[in-house]
C-alpha positions in Angstrom: -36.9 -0.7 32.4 -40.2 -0.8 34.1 -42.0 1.1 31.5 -40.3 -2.1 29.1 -41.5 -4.6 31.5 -45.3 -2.9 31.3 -44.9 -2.8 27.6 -43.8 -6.4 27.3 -46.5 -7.4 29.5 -49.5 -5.9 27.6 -47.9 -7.1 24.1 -48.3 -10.6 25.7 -52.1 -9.6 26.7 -52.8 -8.7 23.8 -51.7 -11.4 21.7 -53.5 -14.1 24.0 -56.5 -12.0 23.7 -55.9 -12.2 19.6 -55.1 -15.7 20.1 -58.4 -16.7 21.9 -60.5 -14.9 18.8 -58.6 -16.3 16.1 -59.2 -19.9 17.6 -62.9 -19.0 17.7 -62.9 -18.0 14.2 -61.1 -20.5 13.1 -64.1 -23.7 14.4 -67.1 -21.8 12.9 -68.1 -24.3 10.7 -71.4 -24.5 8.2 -73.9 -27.3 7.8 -74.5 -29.1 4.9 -78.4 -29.4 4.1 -81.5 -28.7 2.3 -83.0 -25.3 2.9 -86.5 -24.7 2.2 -87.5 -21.1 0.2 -90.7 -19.7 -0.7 -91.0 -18.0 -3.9 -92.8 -14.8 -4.8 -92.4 -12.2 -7.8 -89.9 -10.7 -6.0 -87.5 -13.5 -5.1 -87.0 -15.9 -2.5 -87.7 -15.9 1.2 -86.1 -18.5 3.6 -89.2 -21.1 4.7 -90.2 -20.2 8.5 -91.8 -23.7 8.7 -90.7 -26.9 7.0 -92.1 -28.1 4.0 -94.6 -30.6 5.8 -96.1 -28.4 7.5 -96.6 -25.8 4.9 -99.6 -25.9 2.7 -99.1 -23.8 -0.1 -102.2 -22.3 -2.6 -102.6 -23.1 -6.6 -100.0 -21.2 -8.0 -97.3 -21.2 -5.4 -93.6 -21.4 -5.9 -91.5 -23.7 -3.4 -87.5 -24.1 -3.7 -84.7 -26.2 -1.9 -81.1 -25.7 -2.3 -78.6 -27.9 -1.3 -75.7 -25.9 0.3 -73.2 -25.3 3.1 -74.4 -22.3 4.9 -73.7 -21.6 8.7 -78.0 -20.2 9.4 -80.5 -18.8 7.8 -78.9 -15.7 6.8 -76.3 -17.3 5.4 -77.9 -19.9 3.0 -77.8 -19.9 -0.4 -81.0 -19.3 -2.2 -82.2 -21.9 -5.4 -80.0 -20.3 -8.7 -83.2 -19.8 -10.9 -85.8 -17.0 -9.9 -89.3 -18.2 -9.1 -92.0 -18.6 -11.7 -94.6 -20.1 -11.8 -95.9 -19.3 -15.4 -92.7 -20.8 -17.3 -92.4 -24.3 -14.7 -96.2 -24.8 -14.6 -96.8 -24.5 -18.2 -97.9 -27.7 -19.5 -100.1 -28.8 -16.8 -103.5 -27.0 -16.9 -105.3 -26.4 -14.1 -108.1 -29.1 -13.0 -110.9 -28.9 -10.8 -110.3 -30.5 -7.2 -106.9 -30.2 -7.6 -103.6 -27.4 -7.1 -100.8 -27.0 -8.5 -97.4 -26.3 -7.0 -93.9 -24.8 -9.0 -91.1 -27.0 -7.7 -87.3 -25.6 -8.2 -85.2 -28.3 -7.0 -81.5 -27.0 -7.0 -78.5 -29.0 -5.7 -75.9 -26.6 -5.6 -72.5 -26.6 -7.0 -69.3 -29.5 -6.6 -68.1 -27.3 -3.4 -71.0 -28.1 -1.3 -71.4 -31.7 -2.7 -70.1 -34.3 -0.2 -66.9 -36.3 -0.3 -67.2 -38.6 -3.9 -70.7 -37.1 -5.0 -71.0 -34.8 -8.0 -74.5 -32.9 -7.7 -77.8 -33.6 -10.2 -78.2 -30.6 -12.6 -80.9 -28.0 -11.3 -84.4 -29.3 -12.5 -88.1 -27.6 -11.9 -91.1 -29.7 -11.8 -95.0 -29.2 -11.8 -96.8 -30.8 -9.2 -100.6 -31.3 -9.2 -101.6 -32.1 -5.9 -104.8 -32.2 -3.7 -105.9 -28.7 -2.4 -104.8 -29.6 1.3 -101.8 -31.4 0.6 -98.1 -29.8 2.1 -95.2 -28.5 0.2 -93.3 -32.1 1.0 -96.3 -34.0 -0.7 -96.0 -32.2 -3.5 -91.9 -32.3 -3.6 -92.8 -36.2 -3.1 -94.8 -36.3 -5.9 -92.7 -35.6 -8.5 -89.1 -36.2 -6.9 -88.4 -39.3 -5.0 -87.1 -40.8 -3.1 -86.9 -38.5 -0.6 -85.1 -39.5 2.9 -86.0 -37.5 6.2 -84.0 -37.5 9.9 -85.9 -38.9 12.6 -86.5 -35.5 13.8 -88.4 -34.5 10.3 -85.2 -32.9 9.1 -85.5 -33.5 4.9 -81.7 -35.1 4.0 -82.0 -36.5 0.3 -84.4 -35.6 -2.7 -84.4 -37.6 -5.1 -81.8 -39.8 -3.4 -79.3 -36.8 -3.4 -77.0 -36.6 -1.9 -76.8 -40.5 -0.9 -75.8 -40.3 2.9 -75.4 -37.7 5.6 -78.0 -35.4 6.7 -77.2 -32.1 7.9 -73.7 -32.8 9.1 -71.4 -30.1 10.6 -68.7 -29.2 8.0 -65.4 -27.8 8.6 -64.2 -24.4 6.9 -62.4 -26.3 4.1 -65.7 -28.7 3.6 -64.8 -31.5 4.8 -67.3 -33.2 7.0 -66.0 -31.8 11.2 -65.0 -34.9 13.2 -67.9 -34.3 15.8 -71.1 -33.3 14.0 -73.5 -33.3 16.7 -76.0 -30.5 15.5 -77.3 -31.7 12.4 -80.7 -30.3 14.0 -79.7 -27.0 13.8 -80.7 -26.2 10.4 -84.0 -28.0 10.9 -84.6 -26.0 14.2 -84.3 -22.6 11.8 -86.4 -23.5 9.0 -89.1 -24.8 11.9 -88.8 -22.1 14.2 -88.0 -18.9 11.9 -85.2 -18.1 14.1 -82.8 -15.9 11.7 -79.6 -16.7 13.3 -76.7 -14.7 13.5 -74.7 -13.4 10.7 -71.7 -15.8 10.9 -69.4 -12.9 10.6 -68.2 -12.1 14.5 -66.9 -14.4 17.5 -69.4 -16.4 19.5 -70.1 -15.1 22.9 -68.5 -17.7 24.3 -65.1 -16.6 22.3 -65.9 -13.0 23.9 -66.3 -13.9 27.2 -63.1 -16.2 27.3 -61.1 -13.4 25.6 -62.5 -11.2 28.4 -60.7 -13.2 31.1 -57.4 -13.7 29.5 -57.7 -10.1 29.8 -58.8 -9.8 33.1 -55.8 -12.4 34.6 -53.3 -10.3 32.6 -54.0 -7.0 33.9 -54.3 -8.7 37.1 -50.8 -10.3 36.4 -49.8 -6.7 35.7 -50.8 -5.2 38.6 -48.9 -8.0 41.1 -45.4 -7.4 38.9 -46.2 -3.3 40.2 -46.4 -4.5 43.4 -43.8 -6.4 43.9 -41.2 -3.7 42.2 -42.8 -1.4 44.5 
């Protein structure tokens, strides 16, 4: 009987412990936003500034991509590899000025919002003044473009037409309190790489540790009180 009663017990442990993960699991959520990507001949690298405060040299390829990704990590990258040959064809160079390779990609129907159907991907030559940023040039050939007040890029040419960085539930549906729409700003800004997405917060960890902790405890007064 007691060694049924101990078994018992740590079944019920156990599955609060389960429990307590799976909720965790179950809120991670994504963001919905423009990321920033710097191209090169071998691919694309994930912006560790935002595109206003980049200033990029003749010949450089810059890409956004409009996704739902939980960090850095995790964001999907612009669908057509960089090249700045093919995009920057027809505009030679000029004297006094520098040209920038756009790829402007607004992802697929899943990430689109609620009643949007995303623009086809486009590329786009900008010729811009030697100094100018990476959002001058974007703003040169693909208005209108609409920013947060915290500098966090929402729209590009007026896609999509409202939200801007908004916390998005696992199914994609826009989560009923998005109050970190600055967190993919803060990544591309900061170069913080985040987290993989794929494991409990610590937060998850250190509640699952003390439903542990009372049960054992809980455990240990049913010994007592047989005894």
């Amino acid at each position: 009987m007691r060694r049924a009663g101990r078994a018992a017990a740590l079944l019920v442990i156990l599955g609060a412990v389960l429990a307590v993960l799976g909720a965790g699991t179950a809120q991670a959520a994504g963001y919905r936003y423009w990321s920033f990507w710097e191209g090169s001949g071998t691919g694309w690298t994930y912006a560790t500034q935002g595109p206003s405060l980049v200033r990029p040299d003749d010949g450089a390829v810059q890409g956004f991509r409009f996704s739902v990704s939980e960090d850095s990590q995790d964001s999907a990258k612009p669908r057509r590899s960089p090249g700045f040959t093919e995009i920057c064809a027809d505009t030679p160079a000029e004297d006094g000025t520098k040209r920038v390779a756009l790829v402007i990609d607004p992802g697929t129907a899943a990430d689109a919002p609620a009643g949007e159907t995303p623009p086809a991907l486009r590329t786009a030559c900008a010729r811009v003044a030697p100094d100018a940023s990476t959002a001058e040039a974007l703003a040169s050939v693909a208005k209108p473009l609409r920013y947060s007040s915290d500098a966090l890029l929402c729209a590009i040419s007026g896609y999509p037409a409202s939200g801007c960085g908004e916390q998005v539930s696992d199914d994609g549906h826009q989560a009923p309190a998005a109050s970190a729409s600055a967190s993919p700003a803060d990544s591309a800004a900061d170069g913080d790489s985040g987290g993989s997405g794929g494991g409990p917060s610590v937060g998850v960890l250190v509640g699952a540790g003390a439903v542990l902790l009372l049960g054992t405890a809980a455990v240990v007064q049913a010994r007592r009180r047989r005894g």
